[in-house]
C-alpha positions in Angstrom: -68.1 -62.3 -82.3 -68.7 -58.9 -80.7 -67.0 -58.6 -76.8 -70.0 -56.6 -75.6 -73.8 -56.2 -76.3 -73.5 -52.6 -75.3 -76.8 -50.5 -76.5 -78.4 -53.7 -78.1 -81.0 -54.6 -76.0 -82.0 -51.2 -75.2 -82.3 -47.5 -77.0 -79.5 -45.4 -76.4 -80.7 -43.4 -73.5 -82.7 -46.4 -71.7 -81.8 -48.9 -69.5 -79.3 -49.7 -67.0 -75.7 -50.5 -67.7 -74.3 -54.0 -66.9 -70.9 -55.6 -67.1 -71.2 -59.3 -67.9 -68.4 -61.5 -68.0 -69.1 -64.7 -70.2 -67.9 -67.8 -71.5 -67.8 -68.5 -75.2 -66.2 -71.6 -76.8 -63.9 -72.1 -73.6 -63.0 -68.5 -73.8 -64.0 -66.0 -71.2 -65.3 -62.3 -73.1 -66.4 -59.6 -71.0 -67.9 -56.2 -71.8 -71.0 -53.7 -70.8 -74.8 -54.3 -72.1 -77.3 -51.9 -71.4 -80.7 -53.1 -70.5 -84.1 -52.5 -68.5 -83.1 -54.6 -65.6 -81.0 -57.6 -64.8 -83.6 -59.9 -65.6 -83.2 -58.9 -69.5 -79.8 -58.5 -69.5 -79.5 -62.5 -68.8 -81.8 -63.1 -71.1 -79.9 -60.8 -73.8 -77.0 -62.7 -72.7 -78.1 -66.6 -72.7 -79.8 -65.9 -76.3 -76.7 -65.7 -77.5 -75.5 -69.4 -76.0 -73.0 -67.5 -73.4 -72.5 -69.1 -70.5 -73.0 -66.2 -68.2 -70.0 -66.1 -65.4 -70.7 -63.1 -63.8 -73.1 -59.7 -63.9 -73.2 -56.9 -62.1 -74.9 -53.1 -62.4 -71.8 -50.5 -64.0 -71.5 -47.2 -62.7 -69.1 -45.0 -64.9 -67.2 -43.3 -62.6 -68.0 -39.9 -61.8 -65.3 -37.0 -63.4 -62.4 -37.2 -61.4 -60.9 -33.9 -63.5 -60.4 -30.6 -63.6 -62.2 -28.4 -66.6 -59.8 -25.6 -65.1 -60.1 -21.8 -66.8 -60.0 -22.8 -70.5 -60.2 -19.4 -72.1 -56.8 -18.9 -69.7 -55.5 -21.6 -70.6 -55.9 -21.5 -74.6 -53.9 -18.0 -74.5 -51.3 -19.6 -72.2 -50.9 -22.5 -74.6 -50.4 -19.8 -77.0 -47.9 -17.9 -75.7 -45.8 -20.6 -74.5 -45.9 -22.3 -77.8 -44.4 -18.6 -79.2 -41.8 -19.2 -76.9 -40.6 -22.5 -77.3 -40.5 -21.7 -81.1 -38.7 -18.4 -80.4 -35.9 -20.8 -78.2 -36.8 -19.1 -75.0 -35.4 -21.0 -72.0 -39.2 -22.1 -69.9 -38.2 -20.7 -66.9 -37.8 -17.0 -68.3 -40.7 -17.5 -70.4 -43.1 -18.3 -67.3 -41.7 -15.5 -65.6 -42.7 -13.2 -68.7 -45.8 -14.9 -68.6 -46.1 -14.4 -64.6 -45.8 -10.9 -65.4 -48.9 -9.9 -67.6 -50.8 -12.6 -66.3 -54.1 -12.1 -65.0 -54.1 -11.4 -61.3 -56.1 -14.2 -60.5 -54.2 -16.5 -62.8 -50.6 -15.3 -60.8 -50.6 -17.8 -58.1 -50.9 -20.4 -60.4 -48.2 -19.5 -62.7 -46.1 -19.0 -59.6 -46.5 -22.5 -58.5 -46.1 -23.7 -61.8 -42.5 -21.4 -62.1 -41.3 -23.1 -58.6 -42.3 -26.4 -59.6 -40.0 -26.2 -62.9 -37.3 -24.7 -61.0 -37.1 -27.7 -58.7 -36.6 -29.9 -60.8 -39.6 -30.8 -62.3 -41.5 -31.3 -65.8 -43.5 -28.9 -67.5 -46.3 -31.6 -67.7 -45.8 -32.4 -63.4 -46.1 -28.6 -63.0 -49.5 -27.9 -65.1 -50.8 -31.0 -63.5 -50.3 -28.9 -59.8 -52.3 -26.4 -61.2 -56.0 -28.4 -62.6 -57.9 -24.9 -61.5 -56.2 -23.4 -64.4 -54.9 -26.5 -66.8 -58.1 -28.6 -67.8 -56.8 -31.9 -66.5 -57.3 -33.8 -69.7 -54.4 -31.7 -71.4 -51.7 -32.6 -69.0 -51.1 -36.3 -70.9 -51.0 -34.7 -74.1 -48.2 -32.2 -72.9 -46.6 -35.1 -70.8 -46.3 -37.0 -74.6 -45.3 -34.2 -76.4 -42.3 -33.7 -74.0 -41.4 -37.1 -75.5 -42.2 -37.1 -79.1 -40.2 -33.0 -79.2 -43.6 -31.9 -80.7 -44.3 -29.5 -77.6 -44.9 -26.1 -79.8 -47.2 -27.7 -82.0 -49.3 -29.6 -79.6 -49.8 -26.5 -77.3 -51.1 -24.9 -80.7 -53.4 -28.1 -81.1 -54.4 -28.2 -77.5 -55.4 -24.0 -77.2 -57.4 -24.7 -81.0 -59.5 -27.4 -79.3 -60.0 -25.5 -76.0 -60.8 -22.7 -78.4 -63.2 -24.4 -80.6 -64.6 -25.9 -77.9 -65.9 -22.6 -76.0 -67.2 -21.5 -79.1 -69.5 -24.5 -79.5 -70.5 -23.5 -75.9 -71.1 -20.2 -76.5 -73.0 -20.9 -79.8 -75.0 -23.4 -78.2 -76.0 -20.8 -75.0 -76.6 -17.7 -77.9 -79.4 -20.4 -79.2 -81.1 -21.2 -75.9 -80.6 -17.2 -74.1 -83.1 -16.1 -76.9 -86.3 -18.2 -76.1 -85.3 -17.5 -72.2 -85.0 -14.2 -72.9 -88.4 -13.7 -74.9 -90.1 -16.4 -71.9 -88.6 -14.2 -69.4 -90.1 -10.9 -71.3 -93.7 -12.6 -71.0 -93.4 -12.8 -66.8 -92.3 -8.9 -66.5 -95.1 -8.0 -68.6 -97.2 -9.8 -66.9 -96.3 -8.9 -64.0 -96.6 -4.9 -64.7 -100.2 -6.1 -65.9 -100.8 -7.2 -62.3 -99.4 -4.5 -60.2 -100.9 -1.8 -62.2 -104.2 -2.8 -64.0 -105.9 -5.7 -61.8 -106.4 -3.6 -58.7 -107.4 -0.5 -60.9 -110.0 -3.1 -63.0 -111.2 -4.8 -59.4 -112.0 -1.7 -57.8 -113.8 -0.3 -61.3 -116.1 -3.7 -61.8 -116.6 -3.5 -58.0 -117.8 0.0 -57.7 -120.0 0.0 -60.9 -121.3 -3.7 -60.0 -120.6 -4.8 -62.9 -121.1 -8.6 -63.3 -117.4 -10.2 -63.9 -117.6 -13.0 -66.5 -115.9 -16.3 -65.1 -112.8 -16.3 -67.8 -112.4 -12.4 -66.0 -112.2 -13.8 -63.0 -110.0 -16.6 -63.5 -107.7 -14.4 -65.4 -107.7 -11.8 -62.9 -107.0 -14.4 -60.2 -103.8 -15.4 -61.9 -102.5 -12.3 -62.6 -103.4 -11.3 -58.9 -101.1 -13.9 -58.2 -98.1 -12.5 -59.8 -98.3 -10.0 -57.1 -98.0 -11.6 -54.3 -94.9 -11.6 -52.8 -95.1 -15.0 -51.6 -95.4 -16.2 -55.4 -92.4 -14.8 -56.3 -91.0 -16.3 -53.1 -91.8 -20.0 -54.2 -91.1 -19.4 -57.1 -87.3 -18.1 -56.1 -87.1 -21.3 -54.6 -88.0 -23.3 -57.2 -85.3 -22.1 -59.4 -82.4 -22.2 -56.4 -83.6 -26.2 -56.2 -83.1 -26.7 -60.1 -80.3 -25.1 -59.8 -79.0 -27.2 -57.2 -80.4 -30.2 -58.5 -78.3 -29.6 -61.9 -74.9 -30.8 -59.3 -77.3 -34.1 -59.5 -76.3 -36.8 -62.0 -79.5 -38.2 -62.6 -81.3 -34.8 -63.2 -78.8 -34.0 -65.6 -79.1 -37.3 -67.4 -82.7 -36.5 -67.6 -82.2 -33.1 -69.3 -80.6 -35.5 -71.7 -84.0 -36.3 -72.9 -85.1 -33.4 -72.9 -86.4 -32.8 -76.9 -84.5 -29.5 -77.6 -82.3 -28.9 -74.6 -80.7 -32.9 -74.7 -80.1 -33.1 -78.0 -78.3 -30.0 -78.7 -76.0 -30.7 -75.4 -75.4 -34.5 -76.5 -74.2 -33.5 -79.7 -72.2 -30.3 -78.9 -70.3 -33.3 -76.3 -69.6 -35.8 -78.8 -67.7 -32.8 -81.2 -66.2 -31.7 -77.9 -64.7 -35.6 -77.6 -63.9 -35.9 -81.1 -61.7 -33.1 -81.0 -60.7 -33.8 -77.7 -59.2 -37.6 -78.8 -58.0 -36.4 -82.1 -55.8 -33.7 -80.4 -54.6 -36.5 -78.1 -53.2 -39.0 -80.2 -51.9 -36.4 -82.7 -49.9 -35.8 -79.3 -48.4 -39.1 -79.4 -50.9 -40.6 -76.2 -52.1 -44.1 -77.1 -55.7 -44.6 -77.4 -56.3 -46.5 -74.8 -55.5 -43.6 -72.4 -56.8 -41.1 -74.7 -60.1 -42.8 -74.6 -59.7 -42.5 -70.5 -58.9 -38.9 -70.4 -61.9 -38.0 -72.9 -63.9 -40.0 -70.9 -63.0 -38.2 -67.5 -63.4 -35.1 -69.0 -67.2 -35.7 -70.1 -69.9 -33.7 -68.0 -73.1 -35.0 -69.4 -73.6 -38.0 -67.9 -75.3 -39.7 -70.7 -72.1 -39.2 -72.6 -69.4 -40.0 -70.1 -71.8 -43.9 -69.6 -71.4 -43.6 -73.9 -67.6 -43.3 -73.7 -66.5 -45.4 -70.9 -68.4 -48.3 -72.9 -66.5 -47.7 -75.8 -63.5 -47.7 -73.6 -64.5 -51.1 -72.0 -65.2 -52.0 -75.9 -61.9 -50.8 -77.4 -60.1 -52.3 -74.3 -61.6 -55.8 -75.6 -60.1 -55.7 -78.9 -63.5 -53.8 -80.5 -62.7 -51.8 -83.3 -63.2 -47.7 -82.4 -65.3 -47.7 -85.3 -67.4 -50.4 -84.0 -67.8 -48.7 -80.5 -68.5 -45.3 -82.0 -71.7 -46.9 -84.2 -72.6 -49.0 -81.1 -72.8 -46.0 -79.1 -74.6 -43.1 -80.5 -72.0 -41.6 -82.5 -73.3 -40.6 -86.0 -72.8 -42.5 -88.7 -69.8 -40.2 -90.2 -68.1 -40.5 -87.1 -67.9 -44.5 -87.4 -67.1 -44.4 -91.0 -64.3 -41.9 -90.8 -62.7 -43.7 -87.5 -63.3 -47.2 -89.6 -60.9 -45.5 -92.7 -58.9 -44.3 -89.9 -58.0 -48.0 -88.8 -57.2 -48.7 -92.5 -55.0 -45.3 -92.6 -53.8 -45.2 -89.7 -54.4 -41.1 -89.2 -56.9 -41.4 -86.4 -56.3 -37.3 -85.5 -56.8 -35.8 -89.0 -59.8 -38.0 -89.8 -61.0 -37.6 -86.3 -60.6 -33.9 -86.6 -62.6 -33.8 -90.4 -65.7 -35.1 -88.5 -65.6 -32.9 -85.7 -65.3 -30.0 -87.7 -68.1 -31.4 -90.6 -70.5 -32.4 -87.6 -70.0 -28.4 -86.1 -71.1 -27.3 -89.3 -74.2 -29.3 -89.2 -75.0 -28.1 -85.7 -74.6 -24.6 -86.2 -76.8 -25.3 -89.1 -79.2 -26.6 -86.8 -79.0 -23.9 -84.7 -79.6 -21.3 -86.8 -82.7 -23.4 -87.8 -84.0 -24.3 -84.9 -83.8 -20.5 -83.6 -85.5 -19.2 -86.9 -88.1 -21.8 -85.8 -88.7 -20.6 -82.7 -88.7 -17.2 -83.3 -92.6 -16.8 -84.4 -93.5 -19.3 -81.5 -92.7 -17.5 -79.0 -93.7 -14.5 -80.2 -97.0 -15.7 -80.7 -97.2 -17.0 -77.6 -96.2 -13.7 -76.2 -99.3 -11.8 -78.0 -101.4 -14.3 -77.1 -100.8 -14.7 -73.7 -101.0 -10.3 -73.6 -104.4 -10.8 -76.2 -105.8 -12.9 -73.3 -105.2 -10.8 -70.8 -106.3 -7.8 -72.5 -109.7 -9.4 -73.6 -110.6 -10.6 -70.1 -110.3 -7.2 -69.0 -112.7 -5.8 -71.5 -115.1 -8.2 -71.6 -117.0 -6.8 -68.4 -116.6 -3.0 -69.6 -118.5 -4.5 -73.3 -120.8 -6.5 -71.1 -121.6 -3.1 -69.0 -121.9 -0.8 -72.3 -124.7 -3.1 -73.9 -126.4 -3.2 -70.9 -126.5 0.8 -70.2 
């Protein structure tokens, strides 16, 4: 019998999340269940003859980490894993480091060489610096120091830091074009307004020309475009989304958002796939792994996805299990579920990640080709509209002379 209903009653991006604690054959069973409201959460519950103990809304907890500078970072991982293969004492390589660092990155470094001298870990002194160290890296260093596998694992840890700002960068390359061509469409509007309405209004004024209603609508809206106060509302506008993206619940509901949602929710689960593999090839259990990848979630659609399979795995679920359960593709579950039978959780973990970044820049590529025409015809048709309502009075005035 499953510990938790998680996803069951409800589609994957619906519903509230609830932690139930139950009774099953004199055996209490807790877990999470997602559902429309409380009322169908009991009823999810009792269907399955539980006797329902307790039940109560679950909030995963907001990221309590650090993302820190990870393009800083992944070259510092680098060059410190040079050096412990090279034998250099820590101490003098930090203060090599220290000396070709960036300058913003010098303070850091600094704290991190005084800490070390005192005394204290190399894992304790990154963990002082989360502006520069991405917080969820500091367990994996912490078990490395254990396990003797530090130069390898600082390789492991600047690959995934690596691969994961390329993912971002890919992912921001697909969505800067259709901006970019959007964002083309305003200016030329706007040089339409600024230069050719008042010189059109004057002309159909002075001639008398009668101004067809499409004209008129079209020459209102452009004459809007001009006004300064336009452009102020619409300044503010942007400065409140902007704002409003610090808000969890408008970034859940970019989530859903058809192109914008997708592409973020899946570019997250790579980023936690090679985020946990590269922990437990570190030596951290997976218990805590699953805790730090977690933490280190921003979408919020994803972090309420991992923390479930956390609750799940915590419970004696299979991974495998809590993967399928929780919006994970397919290949991810089946890869974790030979995992359990392996045993090598980080290379299988790792095969998916990479196969499942193939597919996505795959659908990138595709879904940019896609949009490449649309946009462009909405471009020409937006400047074939505009151009056509200016000209309809001037063919309207020629067949009348």
């Amino acid at each position: 019998m499953k510990n938790s209903l998680a996803g069951l009653v409800d589609g994957p991006l619906r519903g509230r999340m609830y932690r139930f604690e139950v009774r099953e054959d004199g055996r209490r069973r807790s877990g999470v269940i997602r559902a429309d409201n409380r009322q169908t959460a009991i009823a999810a519950l009792t269907e399955r003859r539980w006797i329902l103990l307790h039940l109560d809304e679950y909030q995963p907890p907001k990221p309590a980490v650090s993302s820190g500078n990870p393009r800083e970072a992944a070259g510092f991982f680098r060059q410190l894993a040079v050096m412990y293969r090279s034998g250099v004492h820590l101490t003098d390589g930090l203060q090599v480091l220290l000396k070709q660092a960036h300058r913003s990155s010098r303070p850091l470094l600094r704290e991190m060489l005084v800490r070390l001298l005192a005394g204290g870990r190399i894992s304790q002194a990154m963990r002082a610096c989360p502006s520069l160290i991405p917080t969820w890296c500091v367990p994996a260093v912490a078990a490395a120091e254990v396990s003797g596998t530090m130069a390898s694992t600082l390789d492991r840890l600047a690959a995934t830091l690596e691969h994961a700002q390329a993912l971002r960068h890919r992912i921001r390359q697909a969505l800067t074009y259709p901006t970019w061509v959007l964002g083309l469409g305003l200016v030329l509007n706007l040089a339409l307004a600024r230069s050719l309405v008042p010189a059109f209004s004057r002309a159909f004024q002075q001639a008398e020309v009668p101004v067809p209603a499409f004209t008129r609508a079209v020459l209102s809206a452009t004459g809007a475009l001009g006004d300064p106060r336009t452009w102020l509302l619409v300044t503010c506008l942007v400065g409140l989304a902007w704002l409003g993206l610090r808000w969890e619940g408008l970034q859940a509901w970019l989530d859903r958002w058809p192109l914008v949602g997708p592409l973020r929710l899946k570019g997250g689960r790579i980023a936690a796939l090679q985020m946990l593999a590269t922990l437990l090839e570190a030596g951290v259990p997976l218990q805590n792994a699953l805790t730090v990848t977690a933490q280190a979630a921003t979408a919020p659609t994803l972090l309420a996805d991992l923390e479930a399979i956390h609750l799940e795995v915590l419970e004696g679920s299979p991974l495998s299990e809590a993967l399928e359960r929780h919006n994970f593709s397919p290949m991810a579950s089946q890869f974790a579920r030979a995992a359990e039978e392996s045993g090598g959780y980080p290379d299988l973990l790792r095969r998916v990640a990479e196969s499942e970044q193939e597919a996505l820049d795959l659908a990138l590529e595709t879904t940019t080709r896609l949009l490449e025409p649309i946009l462009v015809g909405l471009l020409g048709l937006v400047i074939g509209t505009v151009s056509i309502a200016f000209f309809l009075p001037l063919y309207s005035a020629a067949a009348s002379w």
